[in-house]
C-alpha positions, -999 to +999 in steps of 0.1 A: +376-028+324+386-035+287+373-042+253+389-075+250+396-103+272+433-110+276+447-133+250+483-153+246+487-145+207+470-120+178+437-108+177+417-115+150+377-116+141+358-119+110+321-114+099+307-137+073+298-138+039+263-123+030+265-100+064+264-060+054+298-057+073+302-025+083+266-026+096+276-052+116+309-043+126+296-010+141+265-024+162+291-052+175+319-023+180+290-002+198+276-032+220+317-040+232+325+001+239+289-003+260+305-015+288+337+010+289+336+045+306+326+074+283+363+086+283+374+053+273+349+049+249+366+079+232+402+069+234+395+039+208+407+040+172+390+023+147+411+021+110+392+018+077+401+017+042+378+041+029+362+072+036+331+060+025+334+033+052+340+061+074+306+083+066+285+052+067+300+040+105+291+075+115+254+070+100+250+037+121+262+056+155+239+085+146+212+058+147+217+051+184+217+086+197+242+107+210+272+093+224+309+098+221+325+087+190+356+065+189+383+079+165+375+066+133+406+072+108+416+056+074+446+035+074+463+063+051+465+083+074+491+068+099+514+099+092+490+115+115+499+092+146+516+105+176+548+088+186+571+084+159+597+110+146+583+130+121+585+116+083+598+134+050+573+147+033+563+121-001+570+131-032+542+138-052+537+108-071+532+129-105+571+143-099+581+109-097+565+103-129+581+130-147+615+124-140+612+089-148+595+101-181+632+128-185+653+097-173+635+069-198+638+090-226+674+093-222+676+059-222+657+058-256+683+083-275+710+063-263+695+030-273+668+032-295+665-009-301+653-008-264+619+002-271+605+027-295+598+062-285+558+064-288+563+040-252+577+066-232+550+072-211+534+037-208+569+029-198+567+056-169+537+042-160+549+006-156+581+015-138+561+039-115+539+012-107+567-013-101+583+015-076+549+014-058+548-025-053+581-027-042+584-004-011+550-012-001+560-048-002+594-042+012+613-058-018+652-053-021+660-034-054+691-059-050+670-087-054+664-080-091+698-080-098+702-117-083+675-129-100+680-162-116+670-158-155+696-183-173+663-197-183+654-163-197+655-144-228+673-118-238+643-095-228+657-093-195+691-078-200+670-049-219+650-046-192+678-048-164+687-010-185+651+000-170+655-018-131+685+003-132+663+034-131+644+017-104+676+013-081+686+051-088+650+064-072+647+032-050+685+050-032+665+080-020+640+067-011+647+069+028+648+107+019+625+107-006+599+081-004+566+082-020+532+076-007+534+042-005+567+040+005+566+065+033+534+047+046+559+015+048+583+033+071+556+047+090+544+013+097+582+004+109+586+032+132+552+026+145+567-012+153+598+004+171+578+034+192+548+004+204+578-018+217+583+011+242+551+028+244+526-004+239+489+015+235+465+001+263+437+018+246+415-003+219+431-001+183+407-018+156+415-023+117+384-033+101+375-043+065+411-049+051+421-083+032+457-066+040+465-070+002+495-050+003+526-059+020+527-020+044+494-029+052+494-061+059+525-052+083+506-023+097+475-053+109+504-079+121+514-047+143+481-038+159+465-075+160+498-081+187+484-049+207+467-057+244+434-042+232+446-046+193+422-061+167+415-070+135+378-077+119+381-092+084+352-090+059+336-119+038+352-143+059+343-177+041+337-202+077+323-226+054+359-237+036+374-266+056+405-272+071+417-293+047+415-265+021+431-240+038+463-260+051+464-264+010+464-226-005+504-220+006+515-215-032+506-184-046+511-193-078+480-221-079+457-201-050+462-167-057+426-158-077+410-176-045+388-152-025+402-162+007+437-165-002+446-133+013+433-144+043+458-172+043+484-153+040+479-130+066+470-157+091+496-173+080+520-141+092+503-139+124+509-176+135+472-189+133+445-206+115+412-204+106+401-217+135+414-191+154+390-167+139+359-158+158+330-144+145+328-107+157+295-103+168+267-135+166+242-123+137+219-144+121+234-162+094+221-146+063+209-181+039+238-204+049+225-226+022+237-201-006+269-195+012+285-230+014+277-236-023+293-200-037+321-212-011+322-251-032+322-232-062+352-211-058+372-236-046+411-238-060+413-251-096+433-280-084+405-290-054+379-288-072+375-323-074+355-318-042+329-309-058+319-347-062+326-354-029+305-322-013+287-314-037+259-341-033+259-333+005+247-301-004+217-285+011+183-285-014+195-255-039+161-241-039+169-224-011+200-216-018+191-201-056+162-184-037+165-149-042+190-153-069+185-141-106+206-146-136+200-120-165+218-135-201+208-108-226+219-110-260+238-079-261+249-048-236+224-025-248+193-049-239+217-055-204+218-020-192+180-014-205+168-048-177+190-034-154+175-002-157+140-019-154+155-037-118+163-009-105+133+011-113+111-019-101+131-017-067+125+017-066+089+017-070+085-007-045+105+013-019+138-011-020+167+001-028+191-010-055+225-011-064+243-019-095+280-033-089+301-030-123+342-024-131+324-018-169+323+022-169+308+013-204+281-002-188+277+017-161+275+045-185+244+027-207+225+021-172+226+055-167+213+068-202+187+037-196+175+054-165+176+089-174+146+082-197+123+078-163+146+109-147+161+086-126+200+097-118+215+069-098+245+079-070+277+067-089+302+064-061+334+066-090+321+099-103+329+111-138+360+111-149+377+147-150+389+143-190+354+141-199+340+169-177+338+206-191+371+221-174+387+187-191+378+188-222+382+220-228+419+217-215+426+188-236+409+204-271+435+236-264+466+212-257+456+193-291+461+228-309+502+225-303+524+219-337+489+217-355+476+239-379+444+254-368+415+236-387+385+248-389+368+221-364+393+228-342+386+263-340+350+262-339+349+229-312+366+253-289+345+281-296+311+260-292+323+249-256+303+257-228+331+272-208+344+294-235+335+333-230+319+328-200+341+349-178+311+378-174+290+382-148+267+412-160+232+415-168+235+416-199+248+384-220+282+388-240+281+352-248+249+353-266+270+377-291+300+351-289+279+323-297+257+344-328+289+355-337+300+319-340+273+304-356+277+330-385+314+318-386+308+282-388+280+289-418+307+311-436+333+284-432+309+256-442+297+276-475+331+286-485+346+256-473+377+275-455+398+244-442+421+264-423+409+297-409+437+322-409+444+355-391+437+376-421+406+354-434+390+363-400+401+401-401+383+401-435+357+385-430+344+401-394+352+436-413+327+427-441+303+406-419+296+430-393+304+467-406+321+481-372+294+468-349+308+471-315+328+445-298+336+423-332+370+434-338+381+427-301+362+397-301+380+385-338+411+396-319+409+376-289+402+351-310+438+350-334+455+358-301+444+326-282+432+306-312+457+314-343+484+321-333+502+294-310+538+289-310+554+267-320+575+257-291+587+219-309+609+197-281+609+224-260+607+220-215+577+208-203+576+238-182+569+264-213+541+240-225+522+242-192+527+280-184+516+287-222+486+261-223+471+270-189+472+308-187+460+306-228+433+286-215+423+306-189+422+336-214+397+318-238+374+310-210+373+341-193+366+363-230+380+390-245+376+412-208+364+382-184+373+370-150+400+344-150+387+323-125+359+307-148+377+281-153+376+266-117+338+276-111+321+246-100+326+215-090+342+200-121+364+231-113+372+225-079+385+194-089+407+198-113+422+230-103+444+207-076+452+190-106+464+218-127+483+234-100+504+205-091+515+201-132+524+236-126+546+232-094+565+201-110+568+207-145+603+219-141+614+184-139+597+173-166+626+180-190+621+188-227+589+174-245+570+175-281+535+187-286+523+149-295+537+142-256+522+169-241+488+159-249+494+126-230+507+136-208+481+155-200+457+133-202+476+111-174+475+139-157+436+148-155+428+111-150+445+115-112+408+124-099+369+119-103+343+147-103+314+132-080+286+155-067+266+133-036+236+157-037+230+149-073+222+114-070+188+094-063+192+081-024+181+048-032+194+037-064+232+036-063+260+024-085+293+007-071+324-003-078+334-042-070+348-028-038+322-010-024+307-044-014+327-044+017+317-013+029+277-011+016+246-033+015+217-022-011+180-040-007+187-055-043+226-057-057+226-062-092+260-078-105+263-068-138+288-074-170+297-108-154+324-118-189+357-129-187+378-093-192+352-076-174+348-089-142+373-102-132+391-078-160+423-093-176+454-089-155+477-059-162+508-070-182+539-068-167+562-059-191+596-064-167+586-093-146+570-126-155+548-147-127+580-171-116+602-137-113+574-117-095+570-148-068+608-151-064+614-116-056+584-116-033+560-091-054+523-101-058+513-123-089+490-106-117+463-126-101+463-110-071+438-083-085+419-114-094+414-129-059+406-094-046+377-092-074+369-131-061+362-120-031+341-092-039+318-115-060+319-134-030+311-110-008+282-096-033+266-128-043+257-141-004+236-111-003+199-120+004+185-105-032+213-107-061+209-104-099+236-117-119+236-102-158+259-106-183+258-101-219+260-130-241+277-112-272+294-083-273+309-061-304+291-088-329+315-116-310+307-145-286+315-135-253+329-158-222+308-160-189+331-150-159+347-175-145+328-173-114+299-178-129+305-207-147+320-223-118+285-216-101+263-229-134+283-257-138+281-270-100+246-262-100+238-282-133+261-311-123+237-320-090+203-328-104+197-351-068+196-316-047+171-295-079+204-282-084+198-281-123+159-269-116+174-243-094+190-231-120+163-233-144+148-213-120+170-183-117+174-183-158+137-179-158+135-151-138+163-129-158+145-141-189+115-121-175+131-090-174+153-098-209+116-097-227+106-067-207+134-050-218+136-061-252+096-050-254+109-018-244+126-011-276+097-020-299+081+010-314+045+003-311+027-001-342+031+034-361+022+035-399+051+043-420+051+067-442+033+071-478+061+078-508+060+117-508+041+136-541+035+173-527+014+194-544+025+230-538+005+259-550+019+272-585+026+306-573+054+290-545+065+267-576+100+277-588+106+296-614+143+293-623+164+262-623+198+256-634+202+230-662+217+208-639+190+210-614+163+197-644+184+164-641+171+164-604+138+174-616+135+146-637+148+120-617+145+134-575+116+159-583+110+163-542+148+172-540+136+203-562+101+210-537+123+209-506+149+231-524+129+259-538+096+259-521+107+249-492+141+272-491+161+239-472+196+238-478+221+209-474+245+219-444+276+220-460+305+202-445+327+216-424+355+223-435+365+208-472+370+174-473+388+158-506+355+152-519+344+151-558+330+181-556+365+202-548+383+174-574+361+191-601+363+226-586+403+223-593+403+205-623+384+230-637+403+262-628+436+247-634+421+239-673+405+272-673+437+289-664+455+269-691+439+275-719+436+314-709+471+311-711+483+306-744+478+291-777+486+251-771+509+238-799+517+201-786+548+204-775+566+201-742+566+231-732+525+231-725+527+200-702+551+221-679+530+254-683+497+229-676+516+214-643+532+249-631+495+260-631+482+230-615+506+234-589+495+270-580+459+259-582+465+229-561+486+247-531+456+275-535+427+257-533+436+222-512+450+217-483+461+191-474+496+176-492+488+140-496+458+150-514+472+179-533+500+149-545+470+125-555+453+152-576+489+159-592+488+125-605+457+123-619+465+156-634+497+141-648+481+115-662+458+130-683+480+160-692+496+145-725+459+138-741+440+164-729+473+190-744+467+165-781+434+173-781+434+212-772+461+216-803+439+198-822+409+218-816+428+251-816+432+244-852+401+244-861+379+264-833+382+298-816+376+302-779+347+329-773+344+327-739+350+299-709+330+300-677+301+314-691+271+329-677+239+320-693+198+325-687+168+326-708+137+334-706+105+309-714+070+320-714+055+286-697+047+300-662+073+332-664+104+306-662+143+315-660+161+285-670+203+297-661+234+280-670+272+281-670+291+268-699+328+257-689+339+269-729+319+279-760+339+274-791+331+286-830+344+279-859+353+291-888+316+286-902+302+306-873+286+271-859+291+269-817+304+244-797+302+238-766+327+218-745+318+207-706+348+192-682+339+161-665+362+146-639+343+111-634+328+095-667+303+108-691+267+099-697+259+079-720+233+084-754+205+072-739+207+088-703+214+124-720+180+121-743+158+108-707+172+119-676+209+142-679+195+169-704+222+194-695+244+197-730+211+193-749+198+223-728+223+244-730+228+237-769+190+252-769+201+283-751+232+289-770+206+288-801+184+315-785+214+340-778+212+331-740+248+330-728+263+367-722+281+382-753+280+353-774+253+360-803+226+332-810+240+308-839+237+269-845+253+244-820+270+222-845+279+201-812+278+195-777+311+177-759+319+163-726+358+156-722+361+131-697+391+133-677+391+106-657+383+083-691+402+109-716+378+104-740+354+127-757+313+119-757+290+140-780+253+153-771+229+133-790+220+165-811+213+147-844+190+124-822+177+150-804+180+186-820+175+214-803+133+217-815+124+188-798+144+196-766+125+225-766+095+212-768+100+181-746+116+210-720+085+231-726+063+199-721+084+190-684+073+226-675+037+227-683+032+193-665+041+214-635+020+238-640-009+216-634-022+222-595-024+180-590+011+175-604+034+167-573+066+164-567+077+132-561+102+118-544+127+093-558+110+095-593+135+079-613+167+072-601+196+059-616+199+032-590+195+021-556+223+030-542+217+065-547+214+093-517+194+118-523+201+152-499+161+151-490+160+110-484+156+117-448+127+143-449+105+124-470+113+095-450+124+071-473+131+039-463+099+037-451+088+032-483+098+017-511+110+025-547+078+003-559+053+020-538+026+042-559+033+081-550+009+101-527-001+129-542-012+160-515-022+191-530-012+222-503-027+254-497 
């Protein structure tokens, strides 16, 4: 008794489009192994591509009850056949990688026009990937070198340096081979041992297009066996003969769905007609399927389409169950397909989003997290992003830097950092208070670059000897602060250093050392980690910039995927999962040209002729494969099609396939094809609105233009002269400031920002005219500059910034040094950087100040100088809104600035820098009486219980961003709206 009838040639079945194949395949595999003996029943092998196919055939023989299982085994696994001699062991595909990485750079040194150095590894990568394709498609290194390319640039003889390197790996490979190469010669050894030892038991490869050459090779093997198979999926039994006999060229036919199909029939010695349906299901809307299969036709056949398409079924039944979603942009996408799923959900369907757009699988996600809803992602997360990655990658990023301050605190915020203890108690809580304080320090004091001794210091001082702080500042400067710098160094010291430093800031200052690899993110990469280890010695000598690629090509080898996680009926797929799974509602989603299909990878060696006269696959291949996906997806009895209609403010360009479909479908009116149509548009435009109502607010009153009303005793009762210009024009800035106590966080880290321009400028003018007297003469322009230069390597950073503030120093330096002489000759410098405060009796008020230089002269009269590095205010603006010289001119009247005795202010200066010009306080205008009086005035006001604080009182003009916009909501107002004055208790 056997599981096939005898047959003169191959063995080949297919199941159709729109049938859930694996489904299918295993009730038709169950209903043939019926009629066999239990022991034979067991001695059949079943091949699949994926272990997902696996777990679900298992699922549909669990249905039936128990029984014995045939052996179900991925076709990856071939080394594990009996029969042939024993293979060498592949090398590990990251090895190969590396030394091509050692061997390309080489290259590079000794020819540098070849291609710059920042291409190393995408060279690698493209090299590898050429190795790959040609053992698994059997291709003669030789055959390179006979290429043909008189008709050819001189690209190709650069490249021919690189096939070289091919040729050297390609050598050993009989020794050597890697995966795909080793599966190759499994597959010809198999062919040797079955001509001997033919297997009379069943041997079934199911689900395979038998896209690449060993694989293919592998099916034209068992199809030949006496109880051999093969069961293709999506098998399109609506194309007719006359198309088939015409897809022989791959370089018109390869993007068609079935092409592969061709090809392998082709090898086999048959046609289509020689493929049987594997089991007789009910064909699943037959309607749909022959006008997807008209659709897709061959670019240069699709003239058939006003031949067929006319003989067409009615297309209501056909565009029944079909819905196409055109949202306006990706956002609104994800958010309806968010709402499909849910909707399937509630109505106890399940759904399943198919994408190759991680971006939008992403959005979908976040979309659906807002009703709790985690879909099952069959790709995972990708291992850079996940905790153990990150924090790997943020530690590899610290080589031939200097430590910033972001850098140091990013790694210190991580999750995984000090989280090697287990006890009761919680040393992390102290890390992370500990921390915080750090991060506040460094934002106040603006520390770019934390140091070993600014952390030594500043612990000591923070914390006093509390217990654990100087281990923990330790631990810190050890694993933090003190990297080496190894420069082009071997890859081998840059692992060892970066994975056991690593491991150290994970586990703490006394830790375990396995944190890092606690679960399942950690699981996963530890493989990952381990192998970098084992084969770094081949990775010859690196710099820290490659290192951190390097890496990151590393971590990318695997995906972190918890099963358990996921919701059991909402599900997210890649293209190829089609083939192996069935959902209630499959949602195709980002349908756009560079999407799905995606662009084609370039080849930077071979061009399309090349590649077909070699005998590699064509960049379209990928395409085809993703064809027949779609295919495979779109016959399914409930399908929503979305795609976005712009994307990143640009138009985008429908999928290929899809257009191909809308255009068929418009252009046969006689058949509703064009009402069909309207038909499905209408239904995605339902869940468009839905999705764009989503996103409306609802109907909230905005807010009222802030005027709180505090009570007088939480009113402040010292200011800073400069703080009354905020009074004056942002009086809510001053409320959230002093009665509320709210701060602005301040950056972290200083950034080259006005506020460190005037800090410098300052000290560096300070420092100068502390110095010395200033005559004029050369001699103070290099005493000015030597002291800029200490000020500048002090106080910034960073050198592009420290050479742009040289400049503007420089070019101020010559007037600013004319005008010092010139004052010198008349004033006297009593006292720069001044600390001033006085006292006023309205409300028990302590108005403060700091002058940058008081000056006298020789009639005792003051004069009182302020830098400015940006312009000067003007007349006007001083005597309304910027009060600060006329204040302070007031104070230095009443004796208020420390040591300097009360006396008239015979003026008030800016010095603009940044102008180099000199603008006087209106004190004739506006003499120091009637600033009084109009200051005294400002402060009663506030006294008054119903006198508010508003915000954005007077501005100086729209553009303005005040630090307390956000709190009192503005932009929800308007500058013209009346205030709203609250009075609070």
């Amino acid at each position: 008794m056997a599981l096939f009838d005898p047959t003169d040639g191959p063995r080949i079945f297919g199941l159709p489009m729109g049938a859930d194949f694996t489904r299918e395949f295993t009730l038709g595999l169950m209903d043939r192994l019926d009629g066999l003996p239990p022991h034979e029943q067991a001695r059949a092998e079943v091949y699949v591509n994926t272990a997902r196919m696996k777990r679900r055939m298992q699922e549909v023989f669990d249905e039936r009850g128990a029984r014995l299982l045939p052996r179900i085994r991925l076709i990856g696994e071939l080394a594990d056949l009996p029969g042939p001699d024993p293979m060498p062991p592949a090398v590990p595909a990251l090895r190969k990688r590396l030394e091509l990485v050692t061997l390309i750079r080489q290259l590079l040194i000794s020819a540098p026009e070849i291609a710059p150095q920042t291409a190393l590894f995408s060279l690698a990568d493209s090299l590898a990937a050429l190795m790959d394709e040609m053992q698994s498609e059997g291709v003669d290194p030789q055959r390179l070198q006979e290429l043909d390319v008189s008709d050819q640039s001189g690209h190709w003889q650069r490249a021919l340096a690189f096939v070289q390197i091919v040729e050297q790996f390609l050598e050993n490979s009989a020794t050597q081979p890697d995966r795909l190469g080793r599966q190759r010669m499994i597959v010809e050894a198999l062919d040797t041992y079955w001509q001997e030892n033919v297997p009379q038991h069943p041997v079934i490869i199911a689900g395979s297009t038998g896209s690449r050459g060993a694989t293919a090779e592998f099916m034209r093997l068992v199809a030949g066996l006496p109880q051999g198979a093969i069961v293709l999926p999506g098998f399109d039994y609506d194309l007719p003969a006359k198309v088939w006999g015409e897809m022989n060229d791959a370089l018109t036919a390869e993007d068609h769905p079935q092409f592969r199909f061709r090809n392998l029939m082709r090898m086999l010695g048959l046609t289509h007609s020689d493929v049987p349906i594997w089991t007789q299901i009910a064909r699943q809307n037959q309607t749909r399927n022959k006008l997807v299969s008209l659709a897709l036709r061959p670019a240069p056949v699709t003239d058939a389409w006003l031949e067929e398409g006319p003989r067409l079924p009615d297309l209501h039944a056909a565009a029944d169950g079909l819905t196409l979603l055109e949202a306006p942009d990706p956002r609104t996408e994800a958010n309806a397909i968010a709402l499909v799923m849910r909707d399937a959900l509630e109505h106890g369907r399940t759904a399943a989003l198919i994408s190759s757009d991680p971006v939008l699988n992403r959005m979908v996600k976040a979309a659906l997290d807002r009703w709790e809803l985690i879909p099952d992602d069959s790709k995972g997360d990708l291992v850079p992003l996940s905790p153990p990655g990150r924090i790997l990658r943020q530690v590899a990023e610290l080589y031939g830097t200097r430590v910033s301050a972001d850098d140091l605190l990013r790694i210190l915020k991580h999750p995984l950092t000090h989280s090697g203890h287990l006890q009761e108690e919680d040393p992390r809580g102290n890390h992370l208070r500990r921390t915080r304080d750090m991060e506040l320090q460094i934002r106040r004091k603006g520390v770019a670059y934390p140091d070993p001794a600014w952390l030594r210091d500043w612990t000591a001082k923070k914390y006093k000897g509390e217990e654990g702080t100087e281990v923990w500042a330790e631990w810190i400067i050890t694993n933090l602060l003190t990297l080496p710098d190894f420069g082009e160094a071997p890859l081998q010291s840059y692992v060892e250093d970066h994975i056991e430093r690593t491991i150290r800031i994970v586990a703490g200052p006394e830790g375990e050392s396995s944190t890092l690899w606690r679960n399942a993110a950690g699981r996963v990469t530890k493989p990952l980690i381990d192998e970098f280890r084992r084969e770094a010695h081949v990775g010859g000598d690196i710099t820290a910039f490659d290192y951190v690629g390097l890496l990151y090509g590393v971590l990318t080898g695997a995906e972190i995927r918890d099963r358990d996680t996921g919701h059991p009926m909402l599900s997210i797929w890649g293209t190829r999962d089609v083939r192996v799974e069935r959902a209630d509602v499959m949602i195709l989603a980002g349908l756009n040209e560079g999407s799905w299909p995606s662009a084609p990878r370039p080849d930077p060696w071979l061009n399309r002729a090349m590649r077909a006269r070699v005998g590699l696959n064509l960049p379209e291949r990928d395409i085809g494969l993703a064809a027949h996906d779609f295919q495979q997806a779109i016959t399914a009895p409930e399908v929503v099609l979305t795609r976005a209609v712009r994307s990143d403010d640009a138009q985008t360009v429908p999928s290929r396939w899809l257009n191909r479909l809308t255009n068929l479908m418009s252009g046969l009116p006689m058949i509703n094809g064009a009402e069909a149509l309207g038909a499905m548009r209408k239904r995605g435009r339902h869940w468009v609105e839905l999705a764009e109502a989503m996103e409306i607010p609802g109907d909230i009153p905005r807010a009222q233009r802030p005027s709180p009303c505090p009570p007088i005793e939480a009113r402040p009762r010292q200011m800073s002269v400069t703080e009354i210009q905020t009074l004056i024009r942002d009086p809510y800035a001053i409320y959230a400031k002093h009665v509320l106590r709210l701060r602005k966080l301040d950056p972290l880290g200083r950034d080259p920002d006005a506020r460190l321009r005037g800090t410098v400028l300052h000290r560096v003018l300070e420092l100068f005219t502390k110095a010395g007297p200033v005559t004029g003469t050369a001699e103070d322009r290099e005493r000015l500059l030597k002291i800029a230069d200490g000020v500048l390597l002090e106080e910034v950073p960073w050198t592009v910034t420290r050479t742009f503030y040289r400049g503007r120093i420089e070019k101020f330096a010559d007037w600013f040094i004319k005008a010092e002489a010139e004052r010198q000759t008349r004033l006297q410098t009593l006292g720069r950087e001044v600390a001033g405060k006085l006292s006023i009796n309205v409300g028990d008020f302590t108005l403060t100040a700091k002058a940058d230089r008081i000056d006298q002269d020789d009639k005792g009269r003051l004069h009182l100088f302020d830098y400015k590095t940006g312009g000067a205010p003007k007349d006007k603006e001083q005597t309304y809104f910027d009060k600060q010289l006329l204040l302070m001119a007031m104070m230095a009247e009443e004796g208020a600035f420390h040591g300097i005795d009360p006396a008239d202010v015979a003026s008030a200066i800016y010095i603009s820098l940044r102008d180099m010009d000199e603008t006087a306080a209106p004190l004739d205008k506006d003499p120091t009486d009637k600033v009084k009086g109009e200051f005294f005035s400002l402060l009663s006001s506030y006294r008054d219980l119903d006198k508010g604080y508003t915000s954005r009182r007077a501005v100086k003009n729209e553009n303005f961003e005040g630090d307390f916009d956000h709190l009192a909501r503005y932009g929800e107002w308007e500058p013209t709206d009346d205030a709203n004055p609250k009075v609070l208790e």
